[in-house]
C-alpha positions, 0 to 999 in steps of 0.5 A: 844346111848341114854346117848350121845343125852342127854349129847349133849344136855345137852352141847349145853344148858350148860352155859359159868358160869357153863363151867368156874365153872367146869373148876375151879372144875377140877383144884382145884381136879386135883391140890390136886391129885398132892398134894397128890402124893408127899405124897403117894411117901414119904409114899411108901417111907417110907415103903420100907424096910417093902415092901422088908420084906414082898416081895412086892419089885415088888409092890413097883415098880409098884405102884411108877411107878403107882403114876409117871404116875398119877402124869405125867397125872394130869399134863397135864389135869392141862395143858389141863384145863388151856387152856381151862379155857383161851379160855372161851372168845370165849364164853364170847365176844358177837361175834356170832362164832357158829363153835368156840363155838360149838367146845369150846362145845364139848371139854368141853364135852370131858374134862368132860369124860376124867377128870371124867375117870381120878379121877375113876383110881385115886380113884383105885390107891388110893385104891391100896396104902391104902391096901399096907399100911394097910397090912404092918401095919397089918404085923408090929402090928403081928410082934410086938405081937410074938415078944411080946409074946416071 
């Protein structure tokens, strides 16, 4: 209970600079997140047959379905943080709207648990397709040793 008293106070002394300066924060992650999923489909991709090999079909599946999801979201957090970045003016034009600015507000309060929400699964998607990598290198390098070896 505590926490959401000082966010909201932290919002209504927030200013229209620090609001413009988080909204460009968040494109410029969310935009390199969408970067970063057409690599992590081409590295999955690439990985398929050794993902088949060790029987991790099902997971290869799942984690493209994991990145296409991703992919689709920061979409339309890019979308939603765009608008929000355009409605700005509200806060800029001198015009006292207080209804209109406290609810700019609070959507950029909203905007900041749900884009922080979104870049922690990130994180744990990203996760996920290290170890699937790493473990199929780690296959691979056992493979090439008793192969080695014999």
């Amino acid at each position: 209970m505590r926490t959401t008293q000082q966010s909201t106070k932290y919002i209504e002394w927030i200013s229209a600079e620090d609001m413009h300066s988080d909204s460009l924060n968040w494109l410029s992650q969310l935009r390199f997140i969408k970067d970063e999923h057409f690599f992590f489909e081409n590295l999955i991709a690439s990985f398929s047959t050794q993902l088949k090999e060790l029987d991790i079909f099902s997971s290869d599946k799942e984690i493209i379905d994991a990145i296409t999801r991703s992919y689709r979201r920061t979409e339309q957090l890019i979308k939603i943080v765009v608008v929000h970045e355009k409605e700005l003016q509200i806060m800029l034009d001198g015009i006292d709207q207080l209804e209109d600015e406290k609810k700019y507000k609070e959507t950029h309060r909203n905007l900041t648990m749900e884009v922080a929400e979104f870049l922690k699964e990130y994180r744990i998607l990203k996760t996920q397709l290290f170890n699937i990598v790493k473990n199929i290198k780690k296959e691979e390098k056992l493979q090439f040793l008793l192969d080695r070896n014999h």
